[in-house]
PLY file of the C-alpha trace (Angstrom):
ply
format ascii 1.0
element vertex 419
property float x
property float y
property float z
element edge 418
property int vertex1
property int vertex2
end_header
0.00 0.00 0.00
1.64 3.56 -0.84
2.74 5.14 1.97
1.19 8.21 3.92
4.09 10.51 4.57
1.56 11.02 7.74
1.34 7.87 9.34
3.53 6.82 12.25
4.17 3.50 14.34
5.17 2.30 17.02
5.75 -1.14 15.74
9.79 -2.22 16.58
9.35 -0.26 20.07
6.64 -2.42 20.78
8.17 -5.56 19.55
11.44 -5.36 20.86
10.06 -4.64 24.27
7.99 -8.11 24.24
11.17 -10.08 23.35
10.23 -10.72 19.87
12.49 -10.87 16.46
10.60 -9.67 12.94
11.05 -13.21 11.75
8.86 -14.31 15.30
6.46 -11.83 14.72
5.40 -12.07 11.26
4.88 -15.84 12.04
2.34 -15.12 14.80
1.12 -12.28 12.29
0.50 -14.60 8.77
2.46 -12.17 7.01
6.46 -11.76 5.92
9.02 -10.65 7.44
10.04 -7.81 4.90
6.44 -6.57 5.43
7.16 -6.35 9.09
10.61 -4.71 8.11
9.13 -2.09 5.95
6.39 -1.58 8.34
8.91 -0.52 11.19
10.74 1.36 8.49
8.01 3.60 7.45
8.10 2.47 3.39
4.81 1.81 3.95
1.48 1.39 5.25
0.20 -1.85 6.00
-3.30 -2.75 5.26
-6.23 -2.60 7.53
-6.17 -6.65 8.34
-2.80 -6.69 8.45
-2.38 -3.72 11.02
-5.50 -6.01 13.11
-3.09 -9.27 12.60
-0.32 -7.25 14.39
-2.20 -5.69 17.49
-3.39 -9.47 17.92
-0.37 -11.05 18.06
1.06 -8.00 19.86
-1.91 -8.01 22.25
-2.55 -4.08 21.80
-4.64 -2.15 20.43
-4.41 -0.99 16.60
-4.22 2.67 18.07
-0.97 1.65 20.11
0.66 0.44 17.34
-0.42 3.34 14.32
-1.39 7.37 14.78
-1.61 9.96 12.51
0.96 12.59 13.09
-1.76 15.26 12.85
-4.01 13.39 15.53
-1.44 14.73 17.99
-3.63 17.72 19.25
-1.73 21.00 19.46
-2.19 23.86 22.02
-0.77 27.57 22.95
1.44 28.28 25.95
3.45 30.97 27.33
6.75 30.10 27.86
8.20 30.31 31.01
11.57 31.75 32.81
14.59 31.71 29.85
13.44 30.72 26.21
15.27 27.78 24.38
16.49 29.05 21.44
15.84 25.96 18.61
12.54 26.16 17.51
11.66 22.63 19.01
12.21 21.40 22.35
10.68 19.31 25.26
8.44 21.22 27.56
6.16 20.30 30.76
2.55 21.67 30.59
0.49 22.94 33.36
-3.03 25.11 33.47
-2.06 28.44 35.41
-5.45 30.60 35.58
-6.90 30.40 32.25
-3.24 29.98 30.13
-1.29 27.21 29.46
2.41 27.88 30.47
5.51 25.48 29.09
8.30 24.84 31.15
11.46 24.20 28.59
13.12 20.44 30.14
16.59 22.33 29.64
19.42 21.76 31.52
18.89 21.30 35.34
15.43 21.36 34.72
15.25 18.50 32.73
15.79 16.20 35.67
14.82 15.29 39.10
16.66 12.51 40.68
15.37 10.73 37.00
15.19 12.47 33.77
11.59 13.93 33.54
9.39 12.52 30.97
8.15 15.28 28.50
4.40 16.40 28.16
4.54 18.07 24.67
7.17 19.11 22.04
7.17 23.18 20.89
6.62 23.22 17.28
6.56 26.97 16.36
7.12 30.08 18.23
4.62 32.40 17.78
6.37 35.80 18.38
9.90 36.37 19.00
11.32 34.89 22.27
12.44 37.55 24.47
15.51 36.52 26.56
14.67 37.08 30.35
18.50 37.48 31.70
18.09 34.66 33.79
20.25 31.75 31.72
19.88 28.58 31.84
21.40 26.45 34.16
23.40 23.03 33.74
24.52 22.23 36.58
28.50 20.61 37.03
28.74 18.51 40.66
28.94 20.85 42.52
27.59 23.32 40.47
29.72 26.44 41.81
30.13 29.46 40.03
31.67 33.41 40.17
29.01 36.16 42.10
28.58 38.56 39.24
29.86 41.74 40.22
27.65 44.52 42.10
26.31 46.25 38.74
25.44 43.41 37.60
23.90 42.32 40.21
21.74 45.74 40.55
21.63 45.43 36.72
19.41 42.05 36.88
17.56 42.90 39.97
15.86 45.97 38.25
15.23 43.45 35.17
13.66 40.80 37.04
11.15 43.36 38.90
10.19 44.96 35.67
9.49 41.65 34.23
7.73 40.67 36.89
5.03 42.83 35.99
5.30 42.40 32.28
3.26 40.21 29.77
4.06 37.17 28.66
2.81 37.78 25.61
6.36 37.70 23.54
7.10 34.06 24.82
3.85 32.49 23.04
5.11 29.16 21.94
2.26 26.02 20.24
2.85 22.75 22.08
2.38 19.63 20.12
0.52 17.48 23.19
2.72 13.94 24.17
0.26 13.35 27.09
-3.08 13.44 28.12
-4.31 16.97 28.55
-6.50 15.97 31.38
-3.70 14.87 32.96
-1.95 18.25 32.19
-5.52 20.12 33.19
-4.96 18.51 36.80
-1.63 19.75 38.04
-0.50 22.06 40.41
3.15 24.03 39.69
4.88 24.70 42.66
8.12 27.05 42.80
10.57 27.15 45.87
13.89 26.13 46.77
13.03 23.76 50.01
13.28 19.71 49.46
10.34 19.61 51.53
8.38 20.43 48.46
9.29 17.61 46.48
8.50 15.18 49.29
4.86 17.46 49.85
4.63 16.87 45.95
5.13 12.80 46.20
3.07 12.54 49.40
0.05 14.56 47.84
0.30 12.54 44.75
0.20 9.35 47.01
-3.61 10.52 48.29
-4.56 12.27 45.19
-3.38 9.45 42.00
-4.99 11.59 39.84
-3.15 14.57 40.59
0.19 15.58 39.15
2.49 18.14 41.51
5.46 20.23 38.79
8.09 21.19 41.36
10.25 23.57 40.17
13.58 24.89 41.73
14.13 28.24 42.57
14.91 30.60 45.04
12.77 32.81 46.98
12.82 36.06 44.95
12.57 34.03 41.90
9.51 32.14 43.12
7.97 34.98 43.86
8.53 36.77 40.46
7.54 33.82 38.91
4.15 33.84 40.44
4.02 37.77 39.42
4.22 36.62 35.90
1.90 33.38 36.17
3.71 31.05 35.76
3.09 29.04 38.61
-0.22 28.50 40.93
2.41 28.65 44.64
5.65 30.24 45.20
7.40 28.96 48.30
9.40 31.81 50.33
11.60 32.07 53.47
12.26 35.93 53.34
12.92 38.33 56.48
13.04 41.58 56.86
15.17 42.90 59.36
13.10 46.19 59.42
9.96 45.25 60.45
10.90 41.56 62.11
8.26 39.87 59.66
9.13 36.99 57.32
7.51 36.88 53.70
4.70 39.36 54.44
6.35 42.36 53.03
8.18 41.19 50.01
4.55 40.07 49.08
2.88 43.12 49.43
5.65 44.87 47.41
5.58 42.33 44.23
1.74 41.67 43.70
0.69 44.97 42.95
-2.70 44.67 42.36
-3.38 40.96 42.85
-4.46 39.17 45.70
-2.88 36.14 47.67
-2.63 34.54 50.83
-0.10 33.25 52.86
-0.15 29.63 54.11
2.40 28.32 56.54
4.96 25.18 56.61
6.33 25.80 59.45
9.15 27.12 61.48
13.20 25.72 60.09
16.01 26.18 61.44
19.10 27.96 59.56
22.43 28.05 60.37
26.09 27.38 58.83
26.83 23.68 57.83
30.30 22.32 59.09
31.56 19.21 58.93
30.86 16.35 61.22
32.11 17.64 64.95
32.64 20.99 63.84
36.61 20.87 63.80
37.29 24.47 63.17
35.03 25.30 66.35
33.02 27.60 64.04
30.27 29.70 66.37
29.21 32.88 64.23
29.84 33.83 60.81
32.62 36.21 62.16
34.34 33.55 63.27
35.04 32.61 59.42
36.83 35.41 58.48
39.32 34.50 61.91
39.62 30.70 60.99
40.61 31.67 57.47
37.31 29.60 56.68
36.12 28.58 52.81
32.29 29.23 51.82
30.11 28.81 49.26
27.37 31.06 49.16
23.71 31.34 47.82
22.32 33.67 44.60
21.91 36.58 45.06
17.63 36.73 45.96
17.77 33.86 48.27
16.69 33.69 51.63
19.75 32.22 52.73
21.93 34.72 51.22
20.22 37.60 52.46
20.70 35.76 56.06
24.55 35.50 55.33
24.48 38.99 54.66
22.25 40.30 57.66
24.85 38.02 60.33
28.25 39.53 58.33
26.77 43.24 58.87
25.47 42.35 62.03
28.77 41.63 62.95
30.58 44.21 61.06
32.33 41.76 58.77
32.14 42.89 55.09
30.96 39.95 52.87
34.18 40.04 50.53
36.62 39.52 53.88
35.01 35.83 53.91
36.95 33.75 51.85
34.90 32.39 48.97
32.08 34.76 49.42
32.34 34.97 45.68
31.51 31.42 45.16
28.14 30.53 44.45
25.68 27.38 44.73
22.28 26.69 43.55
20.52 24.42 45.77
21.13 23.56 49.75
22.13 20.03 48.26
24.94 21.39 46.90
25.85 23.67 50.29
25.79 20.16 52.00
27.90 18.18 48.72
30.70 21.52 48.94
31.14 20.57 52.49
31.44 17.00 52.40
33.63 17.35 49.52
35.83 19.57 51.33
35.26 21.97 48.58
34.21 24.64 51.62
34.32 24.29 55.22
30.79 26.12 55.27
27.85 27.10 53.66
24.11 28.61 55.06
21.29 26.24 54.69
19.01 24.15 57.25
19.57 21.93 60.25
17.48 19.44 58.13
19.96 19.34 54.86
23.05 18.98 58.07
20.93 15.81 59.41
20.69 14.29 56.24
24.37 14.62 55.16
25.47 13.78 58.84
27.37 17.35 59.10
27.76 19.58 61.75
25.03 22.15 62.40
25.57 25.85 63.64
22.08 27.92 64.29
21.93 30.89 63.59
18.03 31.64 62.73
14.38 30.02 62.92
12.98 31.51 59.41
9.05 30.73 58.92
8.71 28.82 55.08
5.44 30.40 53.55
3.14 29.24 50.60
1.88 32.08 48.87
-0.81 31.38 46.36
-2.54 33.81 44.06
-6.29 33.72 45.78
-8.11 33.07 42.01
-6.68 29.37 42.37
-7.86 28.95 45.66
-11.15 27.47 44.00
-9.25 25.11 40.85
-9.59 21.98 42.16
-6.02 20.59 41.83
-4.97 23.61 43.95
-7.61 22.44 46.31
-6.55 18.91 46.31
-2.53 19.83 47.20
-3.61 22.01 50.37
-5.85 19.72 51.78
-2.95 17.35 52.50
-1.08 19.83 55.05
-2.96 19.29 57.77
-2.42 15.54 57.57
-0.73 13.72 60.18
1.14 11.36 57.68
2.74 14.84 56.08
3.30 16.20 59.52
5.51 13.29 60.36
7.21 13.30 57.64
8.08 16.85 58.58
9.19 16.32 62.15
11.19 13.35 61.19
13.29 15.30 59.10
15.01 17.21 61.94
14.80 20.88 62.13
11.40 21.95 61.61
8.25 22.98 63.65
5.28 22.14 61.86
2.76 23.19 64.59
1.41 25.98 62.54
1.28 23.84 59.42
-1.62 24.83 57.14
-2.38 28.31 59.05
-3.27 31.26 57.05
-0.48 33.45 58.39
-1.44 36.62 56.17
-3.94 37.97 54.02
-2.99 40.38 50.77
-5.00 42.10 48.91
0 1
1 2
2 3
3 4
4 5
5 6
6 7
7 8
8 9
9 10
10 11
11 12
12 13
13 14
14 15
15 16
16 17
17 18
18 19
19 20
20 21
21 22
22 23
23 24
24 25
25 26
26 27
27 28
28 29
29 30
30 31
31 32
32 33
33 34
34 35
35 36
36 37
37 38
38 39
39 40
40 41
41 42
42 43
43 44
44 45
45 46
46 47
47 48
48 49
49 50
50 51
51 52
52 53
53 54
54 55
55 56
56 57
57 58
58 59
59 60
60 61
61 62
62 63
63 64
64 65
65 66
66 67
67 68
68 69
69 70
70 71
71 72
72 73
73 74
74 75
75 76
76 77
77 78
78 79
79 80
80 81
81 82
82 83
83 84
84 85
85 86
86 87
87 88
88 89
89 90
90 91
91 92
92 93
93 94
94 95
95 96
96 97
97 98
98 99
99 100
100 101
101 102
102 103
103 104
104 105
105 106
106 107
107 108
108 109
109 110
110 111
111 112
112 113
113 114
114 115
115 116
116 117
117 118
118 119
119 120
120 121
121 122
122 123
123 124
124 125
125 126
126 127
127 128
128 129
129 130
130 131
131 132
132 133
133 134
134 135
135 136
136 137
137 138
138 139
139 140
140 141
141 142
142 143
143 144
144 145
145 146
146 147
147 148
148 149
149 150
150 151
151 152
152 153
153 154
154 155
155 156
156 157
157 158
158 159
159 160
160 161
161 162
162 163
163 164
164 165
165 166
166 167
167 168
168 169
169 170
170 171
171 172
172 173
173 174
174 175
175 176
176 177
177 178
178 179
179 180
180 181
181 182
182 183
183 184
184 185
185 186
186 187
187 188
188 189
189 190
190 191
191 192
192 193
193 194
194 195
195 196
196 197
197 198
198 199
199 200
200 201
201 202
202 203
203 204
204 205
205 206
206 207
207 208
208 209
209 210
210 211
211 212
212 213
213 214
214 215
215 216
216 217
217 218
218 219
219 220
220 221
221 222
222 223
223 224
224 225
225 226
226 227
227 228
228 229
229 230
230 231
231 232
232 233
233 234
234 235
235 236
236 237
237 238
238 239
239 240
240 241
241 242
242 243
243 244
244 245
245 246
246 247
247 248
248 249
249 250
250 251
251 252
252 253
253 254
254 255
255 256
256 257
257 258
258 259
259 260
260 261
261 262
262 263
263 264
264 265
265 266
266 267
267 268
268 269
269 270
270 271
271 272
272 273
273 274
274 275
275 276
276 277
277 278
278 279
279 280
280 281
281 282
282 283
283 284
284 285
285 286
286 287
287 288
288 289
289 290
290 291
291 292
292 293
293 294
294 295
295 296
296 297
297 298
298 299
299 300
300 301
301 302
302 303
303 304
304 305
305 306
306 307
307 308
308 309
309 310
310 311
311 312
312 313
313 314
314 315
315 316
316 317
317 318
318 319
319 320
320 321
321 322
322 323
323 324
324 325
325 326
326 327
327 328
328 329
329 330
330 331
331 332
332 333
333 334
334 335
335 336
336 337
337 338
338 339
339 340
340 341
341 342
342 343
343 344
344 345
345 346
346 347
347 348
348 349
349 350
350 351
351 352
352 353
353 354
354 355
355 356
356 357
357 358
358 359
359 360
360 361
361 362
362 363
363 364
364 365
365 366
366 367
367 368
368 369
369 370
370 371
371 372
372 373
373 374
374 375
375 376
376 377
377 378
378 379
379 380
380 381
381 382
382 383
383 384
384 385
385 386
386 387
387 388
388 389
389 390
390 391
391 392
392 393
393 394
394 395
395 396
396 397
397 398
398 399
399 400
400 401
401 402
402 403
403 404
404 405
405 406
406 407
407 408
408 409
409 410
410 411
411 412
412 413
413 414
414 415
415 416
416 417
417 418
């Protein structure tokens, strides 16, 4: 039969998988084994009882084994954070408010512990992409890199607030759909830089198999402009402000201008400096660094646990450049904890949790309150609903406490209101 330049199969993937050779298969089948051949080849089409013969003996369906390339529905996103520049390229999907938003699987991003499985493929950009200044990120072990210099820094501060409030508009991308969209229709995108999340997202999924949680690193700042721009439905934040003694509550009110959200607590962590195991350079305040001749990595610029760094140094009246490797930077409290069991530094800011679970020493130096802040609109979308209504479960609570570091009491408390 002449081929149709259209028609695609999933023939040899199928076969190879059951443990079959053509020759075994076009036994089963009544047919020969060059029409299997040029079958898996795409020469051409087989006939309508031949393509029935081959779901039989495959035990499939004829739809498993033949598609149309056009019966792949298609559908328009925004694209978020930094734009891939080839026109094609594997995306996740999620339903933010009434847009679809594409999250490029570039990079870091591409993988959890496992590569991530793709939801669509980008087939044509709609408007010019529009690069956002934040690059994209693959990440070396550990993934360490030079602190830009202070205009720079300023430079992309002032960039990421005005885009913040800018339309997305520029980044339309169409998404040819690999999965089903009703699985894509039920997820809830979550942005933060805490683990916790990603255990939340597994234990949520455990009591709710229908629902799909799209974690999705990044620091507080960044969370938080990300849910300016709508690309997520909950930013996760563990901001203070030294001014007024509040955490999270007033780098809200400052970013969502105009929108409403609310505030929904964690709990209560514990930050310090992690050391190695028994603390061998007898390390008790971040001063104490700069007199052991101490090597640090340090967070981005934006993240809660830089601006804590920071706040102790000043607090002190220890200039951040005095402390040797201040200029050094990490992108995850992973890779504090892997710098310092490497003996790459001999500290690094994160949580008394990340110190359990590497075995390394722990100095306090803060409790910081983690906050979910969610866009009130999504309150009422019913995957949104689904994720919350797991806090307040004693299963997630324990899986909190066991961690080490954390008071969950509040768990699930509104702890402000924006509007």
């Amino acid at each position: 039969m002449k081929l149709d330049v259209n028609l695609c199969n999933n023939l040899k993937s199928i076969r190879t998988r059951l443990g079959m050779s053509q020759q075994e298969l076009a036994n089963i089948a009544g047919v020969t084994r060059q029409s299997i051949g040029g079958v898996e080849l795409g020469q051409y089409a087989p006939s309508v009882a031949m393509s029935l013969r081959l779901a039989k003996a495959l035990g499939c369906q004829v739809e498993d084994l033949f598609w149309f390339e056009e019966d792949l529905p298609e559908v328009e996103a925004i694209l978020a954070g930094s734009a891939p520049k080839q026109q094609q390229s594997r995306v996740s999907l999620a339903r933010v408010g009434d847009q679809w938003i594409a999250y490029p699987l570039v990079g870091n991003d591409a993988f959890r512990i496992e590569m991530i499985p793709a939801d669509g493929e980008t087939v044509a950009v709609s408007h010019p992409i529009v690069e956002t200044g934040e690059s994209v990120r693959v990440k070396e072990f550990p993934s360490i890199s030079k602190l830009p210099s202070a205009s720079e820094v300023a430079s992309n501060e002032r960039h990421s607030e005005g885009e913040a409030q800018s339309q997305n508009g520029t980044n339309k991308v169409q998404v040819r759909l690999l999965d089903d969209i009703d699985k894509l229709h039920n997820t809830v995108v979550i942005a933060g830089c805490t683990p916790v999340l990603s255990l939340l997202a597994r234990a949520t999924e455990r009591w709710h198999p229908q629902l799909r949680i799209h974690y999705r690193f990044a620091h507080s700042k960044a969370a938080l402009r990300s849910l300016c721009r709508g690309e997520i439905h909950i930013a996760g934040m563990h901001l203070y402000d030294a001014d007024t003694g509040e955490h999270n509550i007033p780098f809200v009110r400052k970013a969502l201008t105009g929108k409403s959200a609310i505030l929904i607590t964690l709990g209560v962590w514990e930050e310090g400096l992690l050391v190695p195991p028994g603390n061998p350079m007898g390390v008790k305040t971040v001063s104490d660094l700069v007199e052991f001749g101490a090597t640090i990595v340090t967070h981005e610029v934006g993240s809660g646990s830089r601006m804590l760094l920071e706040r102790k140094l000043q607090e002190d009246g220890v200039p951040l450049h005095k402390v040797k490797g201040s200029d050094r930077i990490v992108h995850s409290h992973q890779d504090v904890a892997l710098s310092v069991v490497s003996g790459i530094a001999d500290a690094g800011i994160s949580t008394a949790s990340i110190a359990a679970a590497f075995g390394l020493g722990f100095v306090p130096l803060h409790r910081a309150r983690y906050d979910l802040v969610i866009i009130k609109s999504y309150l009422e979308e019913e995957p949104v609903k689904q994720f919350l209504s797991i806090l307040g479960h004693q299963l997630v609570r324990s899986q909190l406490e066991i961690l080490g570091g954390y008071d969950t009491s509040n768990i699930g408390e509104v702890v402000a209101n924006i509007s």
